[in-house]
C-alpha positions in Angstrom: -82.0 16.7 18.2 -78.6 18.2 17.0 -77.3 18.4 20.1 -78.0 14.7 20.9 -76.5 13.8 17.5 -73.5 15.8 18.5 -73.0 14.4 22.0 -73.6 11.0 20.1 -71.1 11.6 17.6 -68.3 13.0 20.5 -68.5 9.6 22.7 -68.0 7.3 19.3 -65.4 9.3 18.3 -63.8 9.2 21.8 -64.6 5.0 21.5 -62.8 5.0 18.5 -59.7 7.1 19.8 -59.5 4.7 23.1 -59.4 1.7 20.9 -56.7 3.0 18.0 -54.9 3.4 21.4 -55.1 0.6 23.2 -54.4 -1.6 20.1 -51.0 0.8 19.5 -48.2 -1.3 18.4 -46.1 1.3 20.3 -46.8 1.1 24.4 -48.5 4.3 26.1 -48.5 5.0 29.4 -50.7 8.2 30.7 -49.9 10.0 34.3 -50.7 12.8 36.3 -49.2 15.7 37.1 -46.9 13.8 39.4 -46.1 10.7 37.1 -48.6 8.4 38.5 -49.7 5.9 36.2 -53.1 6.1 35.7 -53.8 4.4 32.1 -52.1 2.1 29.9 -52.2 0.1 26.7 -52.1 -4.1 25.9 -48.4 -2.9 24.3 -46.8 -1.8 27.6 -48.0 -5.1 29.4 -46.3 -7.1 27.0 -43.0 -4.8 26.9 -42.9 -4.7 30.8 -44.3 -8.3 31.9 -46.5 -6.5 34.3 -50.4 -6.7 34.1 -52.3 -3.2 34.0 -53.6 -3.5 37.4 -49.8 -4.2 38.7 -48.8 -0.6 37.4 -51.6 1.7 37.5 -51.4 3.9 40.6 -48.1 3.2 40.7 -44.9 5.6 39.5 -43.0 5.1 36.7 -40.3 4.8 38.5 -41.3 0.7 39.0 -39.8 0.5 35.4 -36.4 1.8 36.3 -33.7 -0.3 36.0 -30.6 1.4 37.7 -28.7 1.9 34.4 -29.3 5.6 34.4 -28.1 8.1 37.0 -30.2 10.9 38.8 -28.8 13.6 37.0 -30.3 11.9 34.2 -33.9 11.7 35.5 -33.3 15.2 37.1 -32.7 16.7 33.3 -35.7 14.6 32.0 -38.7 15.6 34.8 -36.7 19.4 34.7 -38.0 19.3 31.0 -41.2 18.3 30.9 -42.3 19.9 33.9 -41.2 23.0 32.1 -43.7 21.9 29.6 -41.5 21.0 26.7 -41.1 17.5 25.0 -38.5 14.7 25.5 -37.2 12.0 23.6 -34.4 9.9 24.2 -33.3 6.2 24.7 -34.0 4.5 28.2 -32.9 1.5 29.6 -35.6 -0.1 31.6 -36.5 -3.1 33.7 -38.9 -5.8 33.0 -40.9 -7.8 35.8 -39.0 -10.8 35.7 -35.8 -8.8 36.1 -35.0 -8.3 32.6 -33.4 -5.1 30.8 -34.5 -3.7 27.7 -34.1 -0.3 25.8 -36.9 1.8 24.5 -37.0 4.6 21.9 -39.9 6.8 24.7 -41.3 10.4 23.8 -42.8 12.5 26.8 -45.4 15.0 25.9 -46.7 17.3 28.8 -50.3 18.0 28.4 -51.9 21.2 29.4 -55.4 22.6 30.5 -56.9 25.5 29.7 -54.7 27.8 32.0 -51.4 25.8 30.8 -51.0 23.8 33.7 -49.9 20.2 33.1 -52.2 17.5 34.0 -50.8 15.0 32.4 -48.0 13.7 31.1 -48.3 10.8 27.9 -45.5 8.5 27.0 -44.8 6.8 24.0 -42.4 4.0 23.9 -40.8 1.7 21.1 -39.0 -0.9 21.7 -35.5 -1.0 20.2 -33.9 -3.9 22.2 -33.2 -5.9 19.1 -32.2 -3.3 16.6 -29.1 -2.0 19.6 -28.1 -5.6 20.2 -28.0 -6.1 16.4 -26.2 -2.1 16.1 -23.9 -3.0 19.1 -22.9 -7.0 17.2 -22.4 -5.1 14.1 -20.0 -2.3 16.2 -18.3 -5.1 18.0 -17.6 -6.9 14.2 -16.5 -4.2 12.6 -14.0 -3.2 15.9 -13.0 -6.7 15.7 -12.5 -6.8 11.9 -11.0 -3.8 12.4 -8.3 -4.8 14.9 -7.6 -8.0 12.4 -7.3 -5.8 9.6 -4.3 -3.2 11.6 -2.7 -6.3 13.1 -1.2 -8.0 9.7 1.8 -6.4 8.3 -0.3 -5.0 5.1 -2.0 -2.1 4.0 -5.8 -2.4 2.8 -7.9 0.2 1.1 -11.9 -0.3 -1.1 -12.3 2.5 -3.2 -14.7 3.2 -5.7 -15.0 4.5 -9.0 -17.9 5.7 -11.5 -17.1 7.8 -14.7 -19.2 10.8 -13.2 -18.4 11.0 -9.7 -14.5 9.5 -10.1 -12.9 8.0 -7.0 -14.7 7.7 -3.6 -12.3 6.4 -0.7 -14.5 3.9 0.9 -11.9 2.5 3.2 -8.0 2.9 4.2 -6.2 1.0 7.1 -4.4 2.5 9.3 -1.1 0.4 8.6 -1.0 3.3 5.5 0.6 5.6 8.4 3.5 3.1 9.2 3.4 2.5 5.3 4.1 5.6 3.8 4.6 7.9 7.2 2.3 10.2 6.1 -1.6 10.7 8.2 -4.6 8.4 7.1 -6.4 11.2 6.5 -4.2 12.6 3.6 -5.5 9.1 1.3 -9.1 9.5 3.1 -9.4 13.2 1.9 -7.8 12.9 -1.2 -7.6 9.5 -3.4 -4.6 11.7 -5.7 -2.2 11.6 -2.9 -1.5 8.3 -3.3 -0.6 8.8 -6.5 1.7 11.6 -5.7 4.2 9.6 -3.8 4.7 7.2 -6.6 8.3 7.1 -7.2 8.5 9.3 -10.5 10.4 6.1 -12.2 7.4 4.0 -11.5 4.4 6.5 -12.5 4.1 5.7 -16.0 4.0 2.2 -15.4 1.0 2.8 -12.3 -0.6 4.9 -14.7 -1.1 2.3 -17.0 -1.9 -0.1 -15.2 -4.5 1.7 -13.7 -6.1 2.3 -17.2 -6.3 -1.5 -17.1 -7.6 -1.5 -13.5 -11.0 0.9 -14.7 -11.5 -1.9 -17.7 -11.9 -4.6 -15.2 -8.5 -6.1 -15.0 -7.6 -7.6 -11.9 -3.5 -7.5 -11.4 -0.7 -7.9 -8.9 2.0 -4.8 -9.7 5.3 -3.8 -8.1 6.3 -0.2 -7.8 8.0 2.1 -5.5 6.7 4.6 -3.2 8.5 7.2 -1.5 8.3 7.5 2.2 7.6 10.9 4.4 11.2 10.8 5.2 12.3 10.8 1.7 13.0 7.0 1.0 11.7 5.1 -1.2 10.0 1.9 -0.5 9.1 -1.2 -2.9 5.5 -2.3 -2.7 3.6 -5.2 -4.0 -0.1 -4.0 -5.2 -2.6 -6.7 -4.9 -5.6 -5.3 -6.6 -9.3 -7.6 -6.9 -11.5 -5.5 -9.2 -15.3 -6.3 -9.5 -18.0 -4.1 -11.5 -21.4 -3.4 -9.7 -25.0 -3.4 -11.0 -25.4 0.4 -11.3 -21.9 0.5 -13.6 -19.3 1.4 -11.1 -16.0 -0.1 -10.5 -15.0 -1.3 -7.2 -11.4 -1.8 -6.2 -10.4 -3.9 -3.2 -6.3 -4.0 -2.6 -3.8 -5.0 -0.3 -0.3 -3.4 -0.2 2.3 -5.3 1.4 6.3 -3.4 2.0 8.5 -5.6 0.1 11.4 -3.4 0.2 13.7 -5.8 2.2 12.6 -8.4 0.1 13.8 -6.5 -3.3 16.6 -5.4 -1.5 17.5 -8.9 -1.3 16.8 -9.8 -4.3 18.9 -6.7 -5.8 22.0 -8.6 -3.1 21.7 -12.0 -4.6 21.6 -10.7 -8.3 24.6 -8.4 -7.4 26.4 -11.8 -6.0 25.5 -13.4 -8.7 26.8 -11.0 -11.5 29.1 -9.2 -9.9 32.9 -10.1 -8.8 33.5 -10.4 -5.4 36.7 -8.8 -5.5 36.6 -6.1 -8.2 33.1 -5.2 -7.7 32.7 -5.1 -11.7 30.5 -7.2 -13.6 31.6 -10.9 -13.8 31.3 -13.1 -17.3 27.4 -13.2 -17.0 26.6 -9.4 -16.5 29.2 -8.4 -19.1 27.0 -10.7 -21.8 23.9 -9.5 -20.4 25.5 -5.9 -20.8 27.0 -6.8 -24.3 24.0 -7.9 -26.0 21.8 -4.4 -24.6 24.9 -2.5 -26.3 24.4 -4.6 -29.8 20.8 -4.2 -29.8 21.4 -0.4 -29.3 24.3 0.1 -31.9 22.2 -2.4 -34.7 19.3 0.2 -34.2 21.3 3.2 -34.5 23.6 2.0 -37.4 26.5 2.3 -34.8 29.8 0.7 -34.0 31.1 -0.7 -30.9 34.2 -2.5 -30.1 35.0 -5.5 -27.3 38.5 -5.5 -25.7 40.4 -8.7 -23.9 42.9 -7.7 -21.3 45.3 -10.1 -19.9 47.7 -9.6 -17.4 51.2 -11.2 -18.2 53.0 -12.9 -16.2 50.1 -13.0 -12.9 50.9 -16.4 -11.9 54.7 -14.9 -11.2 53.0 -12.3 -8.7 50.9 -15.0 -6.7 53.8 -17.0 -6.5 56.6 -14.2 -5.5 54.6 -12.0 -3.5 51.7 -13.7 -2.4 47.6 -13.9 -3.1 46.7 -11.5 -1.4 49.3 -8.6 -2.9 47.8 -10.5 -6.3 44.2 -9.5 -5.4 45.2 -6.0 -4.3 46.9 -5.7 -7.9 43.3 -6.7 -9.9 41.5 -4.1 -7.8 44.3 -1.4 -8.3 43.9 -2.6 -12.5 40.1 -2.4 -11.6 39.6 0.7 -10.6 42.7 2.3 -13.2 40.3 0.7 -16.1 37.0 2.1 -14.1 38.2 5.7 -13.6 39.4 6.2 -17.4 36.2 4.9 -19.0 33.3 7.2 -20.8 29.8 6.8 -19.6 28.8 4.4 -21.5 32.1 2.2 -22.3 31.9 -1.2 -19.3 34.8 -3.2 -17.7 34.0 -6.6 -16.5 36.5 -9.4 -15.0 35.6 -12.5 -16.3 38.4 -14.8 -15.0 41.4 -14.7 -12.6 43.6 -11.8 -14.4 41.4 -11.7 -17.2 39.2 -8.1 -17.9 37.0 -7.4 -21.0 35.6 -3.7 -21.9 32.8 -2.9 -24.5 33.5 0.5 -25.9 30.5 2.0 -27.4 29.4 4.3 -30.1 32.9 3.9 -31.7 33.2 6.7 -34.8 35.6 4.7 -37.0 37.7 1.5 -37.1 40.8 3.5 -36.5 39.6 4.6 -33.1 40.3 1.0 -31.7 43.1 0.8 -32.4 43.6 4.1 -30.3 42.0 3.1 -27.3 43.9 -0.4 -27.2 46.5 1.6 -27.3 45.2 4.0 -24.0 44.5 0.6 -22.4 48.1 -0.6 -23.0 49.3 3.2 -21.6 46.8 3.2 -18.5 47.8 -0.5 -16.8 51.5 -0.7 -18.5 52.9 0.8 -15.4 55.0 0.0 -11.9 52.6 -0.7 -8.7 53.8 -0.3 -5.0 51.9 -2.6 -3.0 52.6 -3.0 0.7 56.2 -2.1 0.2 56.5 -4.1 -3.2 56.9 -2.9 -6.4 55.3 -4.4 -9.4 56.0 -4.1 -12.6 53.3 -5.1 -14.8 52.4 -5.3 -18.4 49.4 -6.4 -20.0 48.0 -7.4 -23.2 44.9 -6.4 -25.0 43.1 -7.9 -27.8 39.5 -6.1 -30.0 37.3 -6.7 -32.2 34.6 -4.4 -34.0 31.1 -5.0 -34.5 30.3 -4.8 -37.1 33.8 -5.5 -39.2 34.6 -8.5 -37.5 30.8 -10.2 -36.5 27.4 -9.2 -35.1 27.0 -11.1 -31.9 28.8 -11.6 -28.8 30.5 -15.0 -29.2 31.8 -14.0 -32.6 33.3 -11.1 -31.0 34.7 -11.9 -27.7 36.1 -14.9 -29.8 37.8 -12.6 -32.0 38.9 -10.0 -29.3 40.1 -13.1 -27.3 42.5 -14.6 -30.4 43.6 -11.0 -30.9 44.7 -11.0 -27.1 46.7 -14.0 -27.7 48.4 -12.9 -30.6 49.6 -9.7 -28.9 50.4 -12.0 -26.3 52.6 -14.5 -28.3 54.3 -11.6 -30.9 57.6 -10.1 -29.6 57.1 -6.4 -29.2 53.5 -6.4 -29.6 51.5 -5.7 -26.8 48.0 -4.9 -28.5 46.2 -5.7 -31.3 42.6 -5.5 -33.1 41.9 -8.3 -34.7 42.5 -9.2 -38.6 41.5 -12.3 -40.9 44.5 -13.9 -41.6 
């Protein structure tokens, strides 16, 4: 009676094992020893479009689809018939002509005397999931390809208070950028940092304080280049904070060098003279007022010269325009080489100069450098075979003796100018309340 219960017990369990697989989700096909198919589940009929009867007795080889060359079937049979499992990814053929990829594991099975007698495969079909992998390859090569074409850089980096920054993605434009390897910001999110221009660091430093609090900010700093340059860059930075508390940071550098180095052109052009090269009326205010602010805050004095050259019209008109413009750079660049530091020369009009001396000890001292002024341009000039006698007259004024801004003071310097101008025998003087 046990035995019978036994035996009974064997062929339900074998029922049972014959129906988990034939109702497999995955597709099995069972062959002999020489890879005829000999049993197969509901799943491979529907993968392959064939009916059961249509593939049994028949090699597997009615699945091939041509995608795959001998060597590769060669390596596959060499390993199972050694009795050792594959796996890999094969690209089959359906009946009504159609490819698809399957996921397929090939286990040898042995008898008693480990000799294969058959050989079971399990397939999965991945068809959709490599179609979706290769969409998601092809997107990514395309977005890619956008991404390196436009004339920016783009990086995504994040940040979390534990871990710090993570380097999530860098364009390649960095290389034409910075002319340094992608893999140097990839590796290491510091090294951008370290080619900050040294001038600009403490400004990027702050700002990326701000950054890490949330703020979203457009900044201009230099970089410097691989070759030793430095390059103006304008930092687009979108900052958004994610569920889990980190920081993400998506940015776009652009090179604007040429377009600060225009910028830096016109506002030379535009406070500079064209002939002298010093600062015109504009950039001598602009320079001025800096220099009042400065001596106000350090209890300092400063004095403002007028220089006028006498008798300029005479030159013009004796020896010509251009010998007169070759006389205000010679007076140019006399005034320029016998300044201090921190003393500036502008021309403001035709044969008109003015100079802000600062950090002036005592009164008396002004009158001491009108009087180098006076010395330094009172002189002859050979010009293209012509010699020019010139004399000048300068005018000053004191901040803070004679006023505390700049039209109070150029005023002053200016009707000090005129008087030296207009007095017989005087050629400078500071100015005094009549």
């Amino acid at each position: 009676m046990a035995e019978t219960n036994k035996e009974t017990i064997t062929q339900n369990l074998s029922k049972v094992q014959q129906m988990a697989l034939e109702s497999a989700a995955n597709g099995i096909i069972i062959t002999n020893s020489s890879g005829i198919i000999i049993w197969v589940n509901k799943a491979v009929t529907l993968l392959t479009g064939y009916k059961s009867s249509e593939l049994l007795g028949n090699k597997t080889s009615i699945l091939r689809s041509g995608k795959h060359s001998q060597e590769f079937y060669s390596d596959m049979w060499g390993r199972i018939a050694s009795g050792n499992v594959w796996r890999g990814e094969v690209v089959n053929r359906r009946k009504d002509g159609s490819l698809y990829i399957e996921d397929m594991t090939i286990t040898p099975v042995l008898d008693e005397d480990d000799q294969i007698v058959n050989y079971i495969a399990i397939k999965q079909d991945i068809t959709a999931y490599r179609e979706a992998t290769e969409k998601l390859r092809e997107s990514n090569e395309r977005f890619t390809r956008l991404i390196n074409s436009v004339n920016a850089h783009f990086y995504m980096v994040e940040y979390s208070p534990t871990a710090g920054y993570k380097n999530k993605f860098f364009s390649n434009n960095i290389e034409t950028l910075t002319g340094y390897s992608r893999n140097k910001f990839i590796d290491d999110w510091d090294f951008w940092q370290s080619i900050v221009h040294p001038e600009d660091k403490p400004t990027y430093l702050h700002n990326q304080k701000k950054i890490l609090s949330g703020e979203s900010m457009e900044i201009e700093y230099r970089i410097v280049h691989a070759n030793g340059h430095s390059i103006w860059v304008h930092d687009n930075i979108h900052v958004t904070y994610q569920t889990d508390g980190t920081v993400m940071i998506f940015a776009t550098i652009f090179n604007i060098d040429e377009r600060k180095q225009n910028e830096n052109r016109i506002r030379y052009l535009a406070t500079h003279d064209p002939l002298t090269k010093l600062p015109n009326r504009i950039m001598f205010r602009e320079i001025m007022e800096h220099a009042l602010e400065f001596a106000k805050r350090n209890q300092q004095k400063l004095a403002v010269f007028f220089l006028d050259i006498d008798n300029f019209k005479e030159v013009n008109d004796t020896y010509g325009h251009q010998i007169g413009d070759e006389l205000l750079k010679i007076i140019a660049k006399k005034l320029t080489n016998n300044l201090r530091k921190h003393d500036t020369v502008s021309r403001i009009s035709g044969d008109e100069f003015t100079l802000v001396a600062e950090q002036i000890n005592r009164d008396s001292h002004v009158e001491l450098v009108a009087k180098k002024i006076y010395q330094i341009l009172h002189t002859d000039y050979e010009i293209a075979g012509n010699v020019i006698s010139v004399s000048v007259s300068v005018g000053g004024a004191i901040f803070p003796t004679h006023g505390d801004t700049y039209d109070v003071l150029i005023q002053k310097a200016d009707a000090a100018m005129y008087k030296a101008k207009n007095t017989p025998g005087l050629d400078h003087c500071i100015y005094k309340e009549e």
